[in-house]
C-alpha positions as CSV (number, residue, x, y, z in Angstrom):
1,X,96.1,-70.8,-15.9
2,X,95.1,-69.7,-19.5
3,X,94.5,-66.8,-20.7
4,X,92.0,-65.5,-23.6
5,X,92.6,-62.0,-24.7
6,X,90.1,-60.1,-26.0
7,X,90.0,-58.1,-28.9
8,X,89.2,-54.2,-28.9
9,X,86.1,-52.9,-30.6
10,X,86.8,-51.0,-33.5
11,X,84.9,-47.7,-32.0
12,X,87.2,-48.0,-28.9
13,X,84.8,-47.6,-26.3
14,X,85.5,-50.7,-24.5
15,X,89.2,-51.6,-23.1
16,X,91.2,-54.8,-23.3
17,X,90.4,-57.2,-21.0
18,X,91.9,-61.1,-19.9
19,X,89.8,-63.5,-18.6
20,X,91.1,-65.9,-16.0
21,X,89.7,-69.5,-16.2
22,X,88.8,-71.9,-13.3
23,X,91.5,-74.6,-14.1
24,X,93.8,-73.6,-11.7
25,X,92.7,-75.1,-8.2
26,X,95.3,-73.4,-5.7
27,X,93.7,-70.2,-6.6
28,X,92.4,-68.3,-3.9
29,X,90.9,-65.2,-5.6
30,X,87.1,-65.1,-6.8
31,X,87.1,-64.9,-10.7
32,X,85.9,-61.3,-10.6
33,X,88.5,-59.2,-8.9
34,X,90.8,-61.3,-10.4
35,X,89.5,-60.7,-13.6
36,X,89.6,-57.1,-12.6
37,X,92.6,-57.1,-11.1
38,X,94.2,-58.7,-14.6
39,X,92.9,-55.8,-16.5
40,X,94.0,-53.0,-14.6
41,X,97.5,-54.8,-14.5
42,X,98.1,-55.6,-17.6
43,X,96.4,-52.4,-18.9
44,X,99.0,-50.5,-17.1
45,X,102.0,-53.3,-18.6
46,X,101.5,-52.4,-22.3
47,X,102.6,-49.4,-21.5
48,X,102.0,-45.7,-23.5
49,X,100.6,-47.4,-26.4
50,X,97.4,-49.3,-24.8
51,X,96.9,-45.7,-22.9
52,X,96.9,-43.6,-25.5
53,X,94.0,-46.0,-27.2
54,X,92.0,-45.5,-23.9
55,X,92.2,-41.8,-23.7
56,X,89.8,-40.6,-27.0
57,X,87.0,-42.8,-25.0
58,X,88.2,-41.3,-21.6
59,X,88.0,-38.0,-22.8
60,X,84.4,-38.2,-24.6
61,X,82.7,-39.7,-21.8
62,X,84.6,-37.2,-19.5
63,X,83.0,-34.1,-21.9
64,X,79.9,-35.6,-22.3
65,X,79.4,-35.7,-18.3
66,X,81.2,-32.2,-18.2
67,X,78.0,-31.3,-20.8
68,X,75.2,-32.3,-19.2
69,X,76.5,-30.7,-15.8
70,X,76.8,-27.3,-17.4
71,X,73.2,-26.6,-18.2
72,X,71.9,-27.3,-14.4
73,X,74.4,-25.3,-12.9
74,X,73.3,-22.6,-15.3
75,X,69.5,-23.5,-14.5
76,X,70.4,-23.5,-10.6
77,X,72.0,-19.9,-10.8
78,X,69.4,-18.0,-12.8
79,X,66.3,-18.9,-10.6
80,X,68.2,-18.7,-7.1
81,X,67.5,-14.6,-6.9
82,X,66.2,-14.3,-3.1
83,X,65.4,-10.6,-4.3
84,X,63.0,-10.8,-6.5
85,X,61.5,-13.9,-4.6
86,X,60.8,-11.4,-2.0
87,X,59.6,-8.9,-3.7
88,X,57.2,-10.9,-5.2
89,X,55.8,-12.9,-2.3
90,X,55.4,-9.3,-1.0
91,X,53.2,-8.6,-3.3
92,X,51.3,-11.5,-3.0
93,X,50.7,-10.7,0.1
94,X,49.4,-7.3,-0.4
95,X,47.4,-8.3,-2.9
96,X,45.6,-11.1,-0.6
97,X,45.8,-8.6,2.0
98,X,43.7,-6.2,-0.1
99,X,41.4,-9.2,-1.2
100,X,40.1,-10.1,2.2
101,X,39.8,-6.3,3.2
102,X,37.5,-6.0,0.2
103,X,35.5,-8.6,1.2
104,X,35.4,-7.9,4.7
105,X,33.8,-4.7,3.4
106,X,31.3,-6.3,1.0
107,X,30.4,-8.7,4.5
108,X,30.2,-5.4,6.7
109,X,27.9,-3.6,3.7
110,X,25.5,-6.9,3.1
111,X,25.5,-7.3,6.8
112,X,24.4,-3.1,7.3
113,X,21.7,-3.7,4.6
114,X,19.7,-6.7,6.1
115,X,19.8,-5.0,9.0
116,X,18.0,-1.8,7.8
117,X,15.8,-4.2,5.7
118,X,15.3,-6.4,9.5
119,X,14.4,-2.8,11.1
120,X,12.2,-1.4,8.0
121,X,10.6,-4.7,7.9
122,X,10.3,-3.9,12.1
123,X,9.1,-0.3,11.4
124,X,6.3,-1.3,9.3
125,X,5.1,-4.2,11.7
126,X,4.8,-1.6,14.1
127,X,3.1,0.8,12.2
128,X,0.4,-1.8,11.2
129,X,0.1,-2.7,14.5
130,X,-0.6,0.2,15.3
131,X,-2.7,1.1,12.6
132,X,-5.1,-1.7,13.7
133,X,-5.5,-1.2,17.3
134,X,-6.3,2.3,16.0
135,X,-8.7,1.2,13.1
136,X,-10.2,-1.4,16.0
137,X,-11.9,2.2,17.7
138,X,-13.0,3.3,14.2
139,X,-15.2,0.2,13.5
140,X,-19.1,1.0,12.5
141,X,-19.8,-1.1,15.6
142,X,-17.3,0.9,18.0
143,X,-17.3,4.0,16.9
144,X,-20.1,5.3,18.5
145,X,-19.1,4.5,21.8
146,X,-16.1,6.7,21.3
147,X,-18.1,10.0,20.5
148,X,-19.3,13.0,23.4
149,X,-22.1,15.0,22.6
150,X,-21.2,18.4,24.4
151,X,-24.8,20.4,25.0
152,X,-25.0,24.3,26.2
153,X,-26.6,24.5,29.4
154,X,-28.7,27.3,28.0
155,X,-30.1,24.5,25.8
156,X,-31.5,23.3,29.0
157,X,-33.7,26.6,29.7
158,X,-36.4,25.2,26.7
159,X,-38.9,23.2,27.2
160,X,-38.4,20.8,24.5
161,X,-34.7,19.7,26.0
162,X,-36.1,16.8,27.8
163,X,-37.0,15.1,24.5
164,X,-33.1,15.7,23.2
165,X,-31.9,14.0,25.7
166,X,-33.9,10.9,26.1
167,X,-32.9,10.6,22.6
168,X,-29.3,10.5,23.1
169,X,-29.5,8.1,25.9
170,X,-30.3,5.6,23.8
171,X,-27.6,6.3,21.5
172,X,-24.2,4.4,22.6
173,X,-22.5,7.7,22.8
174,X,-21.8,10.1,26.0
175,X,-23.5,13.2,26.6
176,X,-21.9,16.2,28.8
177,X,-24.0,19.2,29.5
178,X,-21.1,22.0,29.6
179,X,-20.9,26.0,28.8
180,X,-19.7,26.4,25.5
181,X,-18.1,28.9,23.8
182,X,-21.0,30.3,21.5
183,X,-24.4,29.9,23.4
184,X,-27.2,27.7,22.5
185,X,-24.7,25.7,20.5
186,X,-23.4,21.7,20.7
187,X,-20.4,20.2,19.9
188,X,-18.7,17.1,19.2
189,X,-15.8,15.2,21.2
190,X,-14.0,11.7,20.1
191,X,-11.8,9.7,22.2
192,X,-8.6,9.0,20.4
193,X,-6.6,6.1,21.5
194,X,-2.9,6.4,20.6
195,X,-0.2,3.1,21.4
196,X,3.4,3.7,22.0
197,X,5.7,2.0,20.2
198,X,6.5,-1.4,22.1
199,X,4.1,-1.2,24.7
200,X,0.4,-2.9,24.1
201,X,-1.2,-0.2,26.1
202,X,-3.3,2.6,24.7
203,X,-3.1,6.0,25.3
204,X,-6.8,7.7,25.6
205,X,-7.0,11.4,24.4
206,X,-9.8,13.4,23.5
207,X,-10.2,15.4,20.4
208,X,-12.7,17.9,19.0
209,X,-14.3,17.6,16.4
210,X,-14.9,20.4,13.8
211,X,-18.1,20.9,13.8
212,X,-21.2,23.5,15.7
213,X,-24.3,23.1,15.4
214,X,-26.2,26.4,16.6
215,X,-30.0,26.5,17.9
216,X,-32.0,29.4,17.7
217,X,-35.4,30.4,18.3
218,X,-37.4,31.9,16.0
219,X,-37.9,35.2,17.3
220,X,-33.7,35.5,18.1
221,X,-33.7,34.7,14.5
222,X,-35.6,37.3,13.1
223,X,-35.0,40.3,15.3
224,X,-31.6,39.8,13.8
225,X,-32.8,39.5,10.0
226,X,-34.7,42.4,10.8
227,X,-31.8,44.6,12.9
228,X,-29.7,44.0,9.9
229,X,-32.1,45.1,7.0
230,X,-33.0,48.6,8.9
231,X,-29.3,49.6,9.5
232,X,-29.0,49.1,5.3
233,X,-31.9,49.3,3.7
234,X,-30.2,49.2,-0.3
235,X,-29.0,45.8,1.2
236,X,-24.9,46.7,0.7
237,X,-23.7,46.5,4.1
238,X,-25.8,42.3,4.4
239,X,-23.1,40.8,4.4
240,X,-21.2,42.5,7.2
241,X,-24.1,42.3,9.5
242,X,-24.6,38.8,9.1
243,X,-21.7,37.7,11.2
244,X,-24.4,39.2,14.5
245,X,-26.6,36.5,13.3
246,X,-24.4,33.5,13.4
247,X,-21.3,34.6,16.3
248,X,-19.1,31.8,15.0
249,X,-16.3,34.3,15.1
250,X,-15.5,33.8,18.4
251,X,-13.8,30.5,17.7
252,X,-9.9,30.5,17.4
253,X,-10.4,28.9,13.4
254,X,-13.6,29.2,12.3
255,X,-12.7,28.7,8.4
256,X,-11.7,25.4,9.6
257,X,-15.0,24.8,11.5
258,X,-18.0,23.3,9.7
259,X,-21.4,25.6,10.7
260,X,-24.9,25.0,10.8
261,X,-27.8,26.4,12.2
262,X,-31.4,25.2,13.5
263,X,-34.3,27.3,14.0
264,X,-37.0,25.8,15.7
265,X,-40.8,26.3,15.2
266,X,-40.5,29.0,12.5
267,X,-43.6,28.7,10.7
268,X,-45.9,28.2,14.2
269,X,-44.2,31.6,14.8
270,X,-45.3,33.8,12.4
271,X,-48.5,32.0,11.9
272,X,-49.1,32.8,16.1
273,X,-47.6,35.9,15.5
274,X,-50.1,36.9,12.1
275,X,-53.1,35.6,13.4
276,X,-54.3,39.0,15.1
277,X,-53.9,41.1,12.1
278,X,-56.7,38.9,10.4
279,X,-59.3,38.0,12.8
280,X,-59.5,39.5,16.9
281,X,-58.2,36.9,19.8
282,X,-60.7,36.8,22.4
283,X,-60.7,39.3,25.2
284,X,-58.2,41.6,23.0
285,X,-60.8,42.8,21.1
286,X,-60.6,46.9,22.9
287,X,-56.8,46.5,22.9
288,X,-54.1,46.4,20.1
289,X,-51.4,44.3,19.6
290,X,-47.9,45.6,19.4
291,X,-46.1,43.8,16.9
292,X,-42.1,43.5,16.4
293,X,-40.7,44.7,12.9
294,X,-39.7,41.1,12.8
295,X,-43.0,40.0,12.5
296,X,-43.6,41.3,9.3
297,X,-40.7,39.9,8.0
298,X,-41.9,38.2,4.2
299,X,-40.0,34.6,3.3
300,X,-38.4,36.3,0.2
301,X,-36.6,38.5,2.8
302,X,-35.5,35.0,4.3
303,X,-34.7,33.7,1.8
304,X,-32.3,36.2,0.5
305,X,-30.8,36.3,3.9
306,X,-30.2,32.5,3.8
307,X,-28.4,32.7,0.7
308,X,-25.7,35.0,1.6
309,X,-25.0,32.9,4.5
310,X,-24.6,30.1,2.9
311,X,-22.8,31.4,-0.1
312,X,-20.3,33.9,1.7
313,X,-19.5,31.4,4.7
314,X,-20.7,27.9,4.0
315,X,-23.3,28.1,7.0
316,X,-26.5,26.1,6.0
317,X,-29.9,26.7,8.0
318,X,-32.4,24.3,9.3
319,X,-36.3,25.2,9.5
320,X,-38.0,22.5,12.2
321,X,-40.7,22.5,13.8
322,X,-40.4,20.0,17.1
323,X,-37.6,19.5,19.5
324,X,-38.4,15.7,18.6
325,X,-37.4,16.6,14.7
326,X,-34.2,18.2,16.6
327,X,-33.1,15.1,18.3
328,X,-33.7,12.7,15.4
329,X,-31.2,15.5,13.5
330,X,-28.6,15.5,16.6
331,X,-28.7,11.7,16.1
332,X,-27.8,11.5,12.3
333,X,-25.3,14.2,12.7
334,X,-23.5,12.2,15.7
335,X,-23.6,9.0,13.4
336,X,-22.2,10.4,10.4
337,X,-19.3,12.2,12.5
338,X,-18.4,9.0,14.3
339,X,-18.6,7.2,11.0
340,X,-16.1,9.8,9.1
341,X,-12.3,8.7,10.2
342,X,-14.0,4.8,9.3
343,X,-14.8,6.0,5.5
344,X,-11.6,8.0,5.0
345,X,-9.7,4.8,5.8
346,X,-12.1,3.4,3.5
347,X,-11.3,5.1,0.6
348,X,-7.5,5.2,0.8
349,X,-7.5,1.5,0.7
350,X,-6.9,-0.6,-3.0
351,X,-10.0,-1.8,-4.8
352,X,-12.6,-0.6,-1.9
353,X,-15.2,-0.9,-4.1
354,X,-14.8,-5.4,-4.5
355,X,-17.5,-7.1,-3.0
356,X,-16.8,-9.4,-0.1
357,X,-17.7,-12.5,0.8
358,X,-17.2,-15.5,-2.3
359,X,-17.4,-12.6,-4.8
360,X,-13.9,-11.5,-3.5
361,X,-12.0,-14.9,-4.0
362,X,-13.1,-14.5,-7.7
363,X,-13.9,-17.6,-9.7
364,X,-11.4,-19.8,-11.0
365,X,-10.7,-20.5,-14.5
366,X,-9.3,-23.7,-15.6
367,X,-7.2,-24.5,-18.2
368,X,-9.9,-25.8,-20.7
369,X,-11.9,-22.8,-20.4
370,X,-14.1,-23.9,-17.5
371,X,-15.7,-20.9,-15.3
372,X,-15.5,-18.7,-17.7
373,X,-18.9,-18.9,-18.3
374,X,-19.5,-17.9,-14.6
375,X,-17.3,-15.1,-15.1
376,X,-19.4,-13.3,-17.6
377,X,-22.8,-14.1,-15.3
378,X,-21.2,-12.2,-12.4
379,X,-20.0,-9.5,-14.6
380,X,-23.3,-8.3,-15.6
381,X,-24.4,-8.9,-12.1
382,X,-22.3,-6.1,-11.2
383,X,-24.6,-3.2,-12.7
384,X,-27.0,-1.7,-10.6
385,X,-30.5,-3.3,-9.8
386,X,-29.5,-6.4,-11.7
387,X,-31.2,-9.7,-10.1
388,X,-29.2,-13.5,-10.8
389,X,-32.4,-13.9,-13.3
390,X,-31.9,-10.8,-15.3
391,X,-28.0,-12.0,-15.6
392,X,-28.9,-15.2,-16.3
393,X,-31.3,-14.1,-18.8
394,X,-28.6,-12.5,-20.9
395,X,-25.8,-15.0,-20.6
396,X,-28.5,-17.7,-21.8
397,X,-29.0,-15.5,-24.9
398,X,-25.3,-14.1,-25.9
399,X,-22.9,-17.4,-23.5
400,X,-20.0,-15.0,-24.1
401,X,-19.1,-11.3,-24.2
402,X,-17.8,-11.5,-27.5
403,X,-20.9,-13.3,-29.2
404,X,-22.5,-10.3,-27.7
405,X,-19.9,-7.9,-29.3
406,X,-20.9,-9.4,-32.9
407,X,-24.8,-9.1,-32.5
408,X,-23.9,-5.6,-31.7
409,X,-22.3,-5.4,-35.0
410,X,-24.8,-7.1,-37.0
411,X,-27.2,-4.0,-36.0
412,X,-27.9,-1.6,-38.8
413,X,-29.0,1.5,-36.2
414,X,-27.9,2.8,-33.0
415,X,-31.1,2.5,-31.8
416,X,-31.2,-1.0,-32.3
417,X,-28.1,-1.8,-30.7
418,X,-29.2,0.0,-27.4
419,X,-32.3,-2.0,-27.8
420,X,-30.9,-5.5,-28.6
421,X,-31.3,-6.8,-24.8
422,X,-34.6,-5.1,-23.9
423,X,-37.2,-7.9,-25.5
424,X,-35.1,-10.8,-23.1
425,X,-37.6,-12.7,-21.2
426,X,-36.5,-13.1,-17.5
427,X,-38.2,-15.9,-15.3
428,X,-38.8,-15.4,-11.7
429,X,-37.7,-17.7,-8.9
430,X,-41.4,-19.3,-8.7
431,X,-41.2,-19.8,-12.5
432,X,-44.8,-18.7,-12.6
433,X,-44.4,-15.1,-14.3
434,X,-42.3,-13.9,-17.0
435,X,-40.9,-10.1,-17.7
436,X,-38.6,-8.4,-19.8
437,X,-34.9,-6.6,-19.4
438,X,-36.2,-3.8,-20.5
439,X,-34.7,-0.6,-22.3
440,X,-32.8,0.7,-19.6
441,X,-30.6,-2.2,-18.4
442,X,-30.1,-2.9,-22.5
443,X,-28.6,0.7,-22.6
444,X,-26.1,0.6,-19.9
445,X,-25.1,-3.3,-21.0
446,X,-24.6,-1.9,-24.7
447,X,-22.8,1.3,-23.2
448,X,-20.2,-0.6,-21.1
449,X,-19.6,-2.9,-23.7
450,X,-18.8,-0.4,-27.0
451,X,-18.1,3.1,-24.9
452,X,-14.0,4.3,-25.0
453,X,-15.0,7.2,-21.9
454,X,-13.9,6.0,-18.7
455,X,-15.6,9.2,-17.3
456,X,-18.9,7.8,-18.6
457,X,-21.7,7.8,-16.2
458,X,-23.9,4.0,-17.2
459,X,-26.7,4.6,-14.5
460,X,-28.7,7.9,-14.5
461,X,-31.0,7.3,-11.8
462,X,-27.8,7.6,-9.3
């Protein structure tokens, strides 16, 4: 067997080894361990002096392994503090904890506001629902047949009653002959139909309406004139005795009650009544004629009367002559009272006064100016008793409101401003005759155009 020996490296890191060659061939041991088993040996052979080589290395390695352990101990034993772990996972938890109650209360508050928006949104369904079954009754074409006509049946005891009421049965309103509360008088009912919320049924009701008309013959009318003038002759105590005239005082509110009065067949009255004084009737002539202070009665005296009733309590008085005159009176009164709740509605609406039909979609203006010129036609078609040939007239002459804002301008008078449209020839329909704009519709076009008062009133004829 032969041995090589191996020389130590001068920085001592690596031991003394002997390598075993393969020229033996009784050898049972694999070259490795043998090789290992040499160096261990022989290491141990040489005795102090080999060991004391190997221990600088030993001890490096062993200080450098010692070193590098160290620091992960130390890392190991400053972050394992179960404590404060704890403590803060604690507060992690209250802090998510406090997170999701936060939002659970923005969820509850969003979820509380849609619903009051869902049932505001409910609410004013409802109340348009209602207001349009209402509204449906106040229609021009339904409102008559909502309205009572309430007569006195002392109305029935003259003559002339017949004709009253073949008037109002061809009216679609109701009639009901009934005592009321201040004789010879009529009154007005309306049926009122009311809708519970969530039910599609109406509710009928009846309600009275504030207003008495009072009829009165003519000799009622002026016994009292006269009754009132002899108790005060100076005319100081008028107005106190004018309430015998007109009882409206009987009523629970009467300042809340619209008044007015009829007399019928006045003038035939005092003309019957006068016609003795002047010439004899036949087969009186041996006999005189006793005559009522209320016959001599003069129509300044009426007058007078008339005035303090209609400037101390709003109470206006109707001459007429026929019951027919009476009826057509009833008729118009009954119309404009059914037509009243309609026009209030009317005018709390937006924009009442736009014209419907195409007027109220408006015309459409495109981008590259086009309709404009239609525009400013139907804009002057707007003032009063202006025909599409007038309007067409003018935007012929001046295609566009400013144009017409500079010939305004190149006037030198007033005068000549408000006149500047008034020469305009406007062609009828058969294009046969020819005729001007004239002065007036020039004013109000030239007033609209350059005036700064919206309080300005363009048409004086209204």
């Amino acid at each position: 067997m032969e041995r090589k020996k191996k020389t130590v490296a001068p920085d001592g890191k690596r031991a003394i080894t002997w390598e075993i060659s393969d020229s033996e061939e009784d050898s049972d041991v694999k070259p490795e361990s043998s090789t290992a088993f040499a160096t261990y040996s022989d290491a141990g052979a040489r005795g102090c002096s080999e060991k004391q080589k190997l221990e600088p290395g030993m001890a490096l390695l062993e200080a450098k392994a010692v070193s590098s352990l160290v620091p992960l101990t130390q890392t190991v034993s400053c972050d394992s503090r179960p404590e404060k772990k704890k403590k803060k996972q604690s507060l992690d938890k209250n802090k998510m904890a406090q997170i999701k109650t936060e939002e659970k209360k923005k969820s509850m508050h969003k979820k509380e506001e849609k619903m009051k928006i869902k049932q505001q949104i409910a609410a004013e369904k409802e109340r348009r629902k209602e207001e349009a079954a209402a509204l449906k009754f106040l229609r021009p074409d339904q409102c008559m047949k909502q309205m009572i006509v309430c007569l006195d049946s002392g109305l029935l005891e003259h003559p002339g009653s017949d004709i009253l009421l073949e008037v109002l049965d061809t009216l679609d309103c109701k009639y009901h002959i009934e005592h009321q509360i201040i004789p010879h008088s009529i009154t007005w009912k309306r049926k009122v139909f009311s809708s519970t919320s969530g039910s599609d049924n109406c509710q009928e009701e009846t309600a009275v309406e504030r207003e008495v008309l009072l009829v009165m013959q003519p000799s009622y009318f002026l016994r009292q004139l006269s009754s009132m003038q002899n108790s005060s002759p100076d005319g100081q105590q008028c107005t106190a005795d004018l309430i015998h005239l007109c009882p409206f005082h009987h009523l629970e509110d009467p300042s809340t009650v619209s008044f007015s009065v009829v007399v019928i067949g006045l003038d035939t009255y005092q003309w019957y009544h006068q016609l003795p004084q002047e010439e004899p009737v036949t087969g009186l002539k041996n006999e005189t004629l006793q005559l009522g202070p209320e016959q001599f009665m003069t129509r300044h005296q009426i007058e007078e009367a008339l005035v303090v009733l209609q400037l101390r309590d709003n109470i206006n008085v109707l001459f007429l002559e026929r019951w027919q005159e009476l009826a057509q009176h009833v008729s118009a009164v009954t119309r404009a009272i059914a037509l009243r709740p309609y026009k209030k509605h009317q005018e709390k609406q937006p924009f009442s006064f736009c014209a419907k039909g195409k007027w109220a979609s408006g015309v459409h203006i495109g981008k590259d100016g086009k309709g404009l010129q239609e525009t400013w036609l139907k804009q002057i078609q707007q003032f009063n008793r202006v025909s599409p040939a007038m309007a067409t007239a003018i935007a012929q002459a001046y295609p566009s409101p400013n144009l017409l804002l500079q010939a305004y301008r190149e006037c030198n008078t007033e005068a000549e401003r408000r006149l500047l449209l008034s020469n305009l020839q406007v062609r009828t329909e058969d294009n046969k005759t020819e005729r001007r704009i004239g002065p007036d519709l020039s004013r109000r076009v030239y007033l609209f155009m350059v005036s700064t008062n919206p309080e300005l009133v363009l048409d004086l004829s209204c």
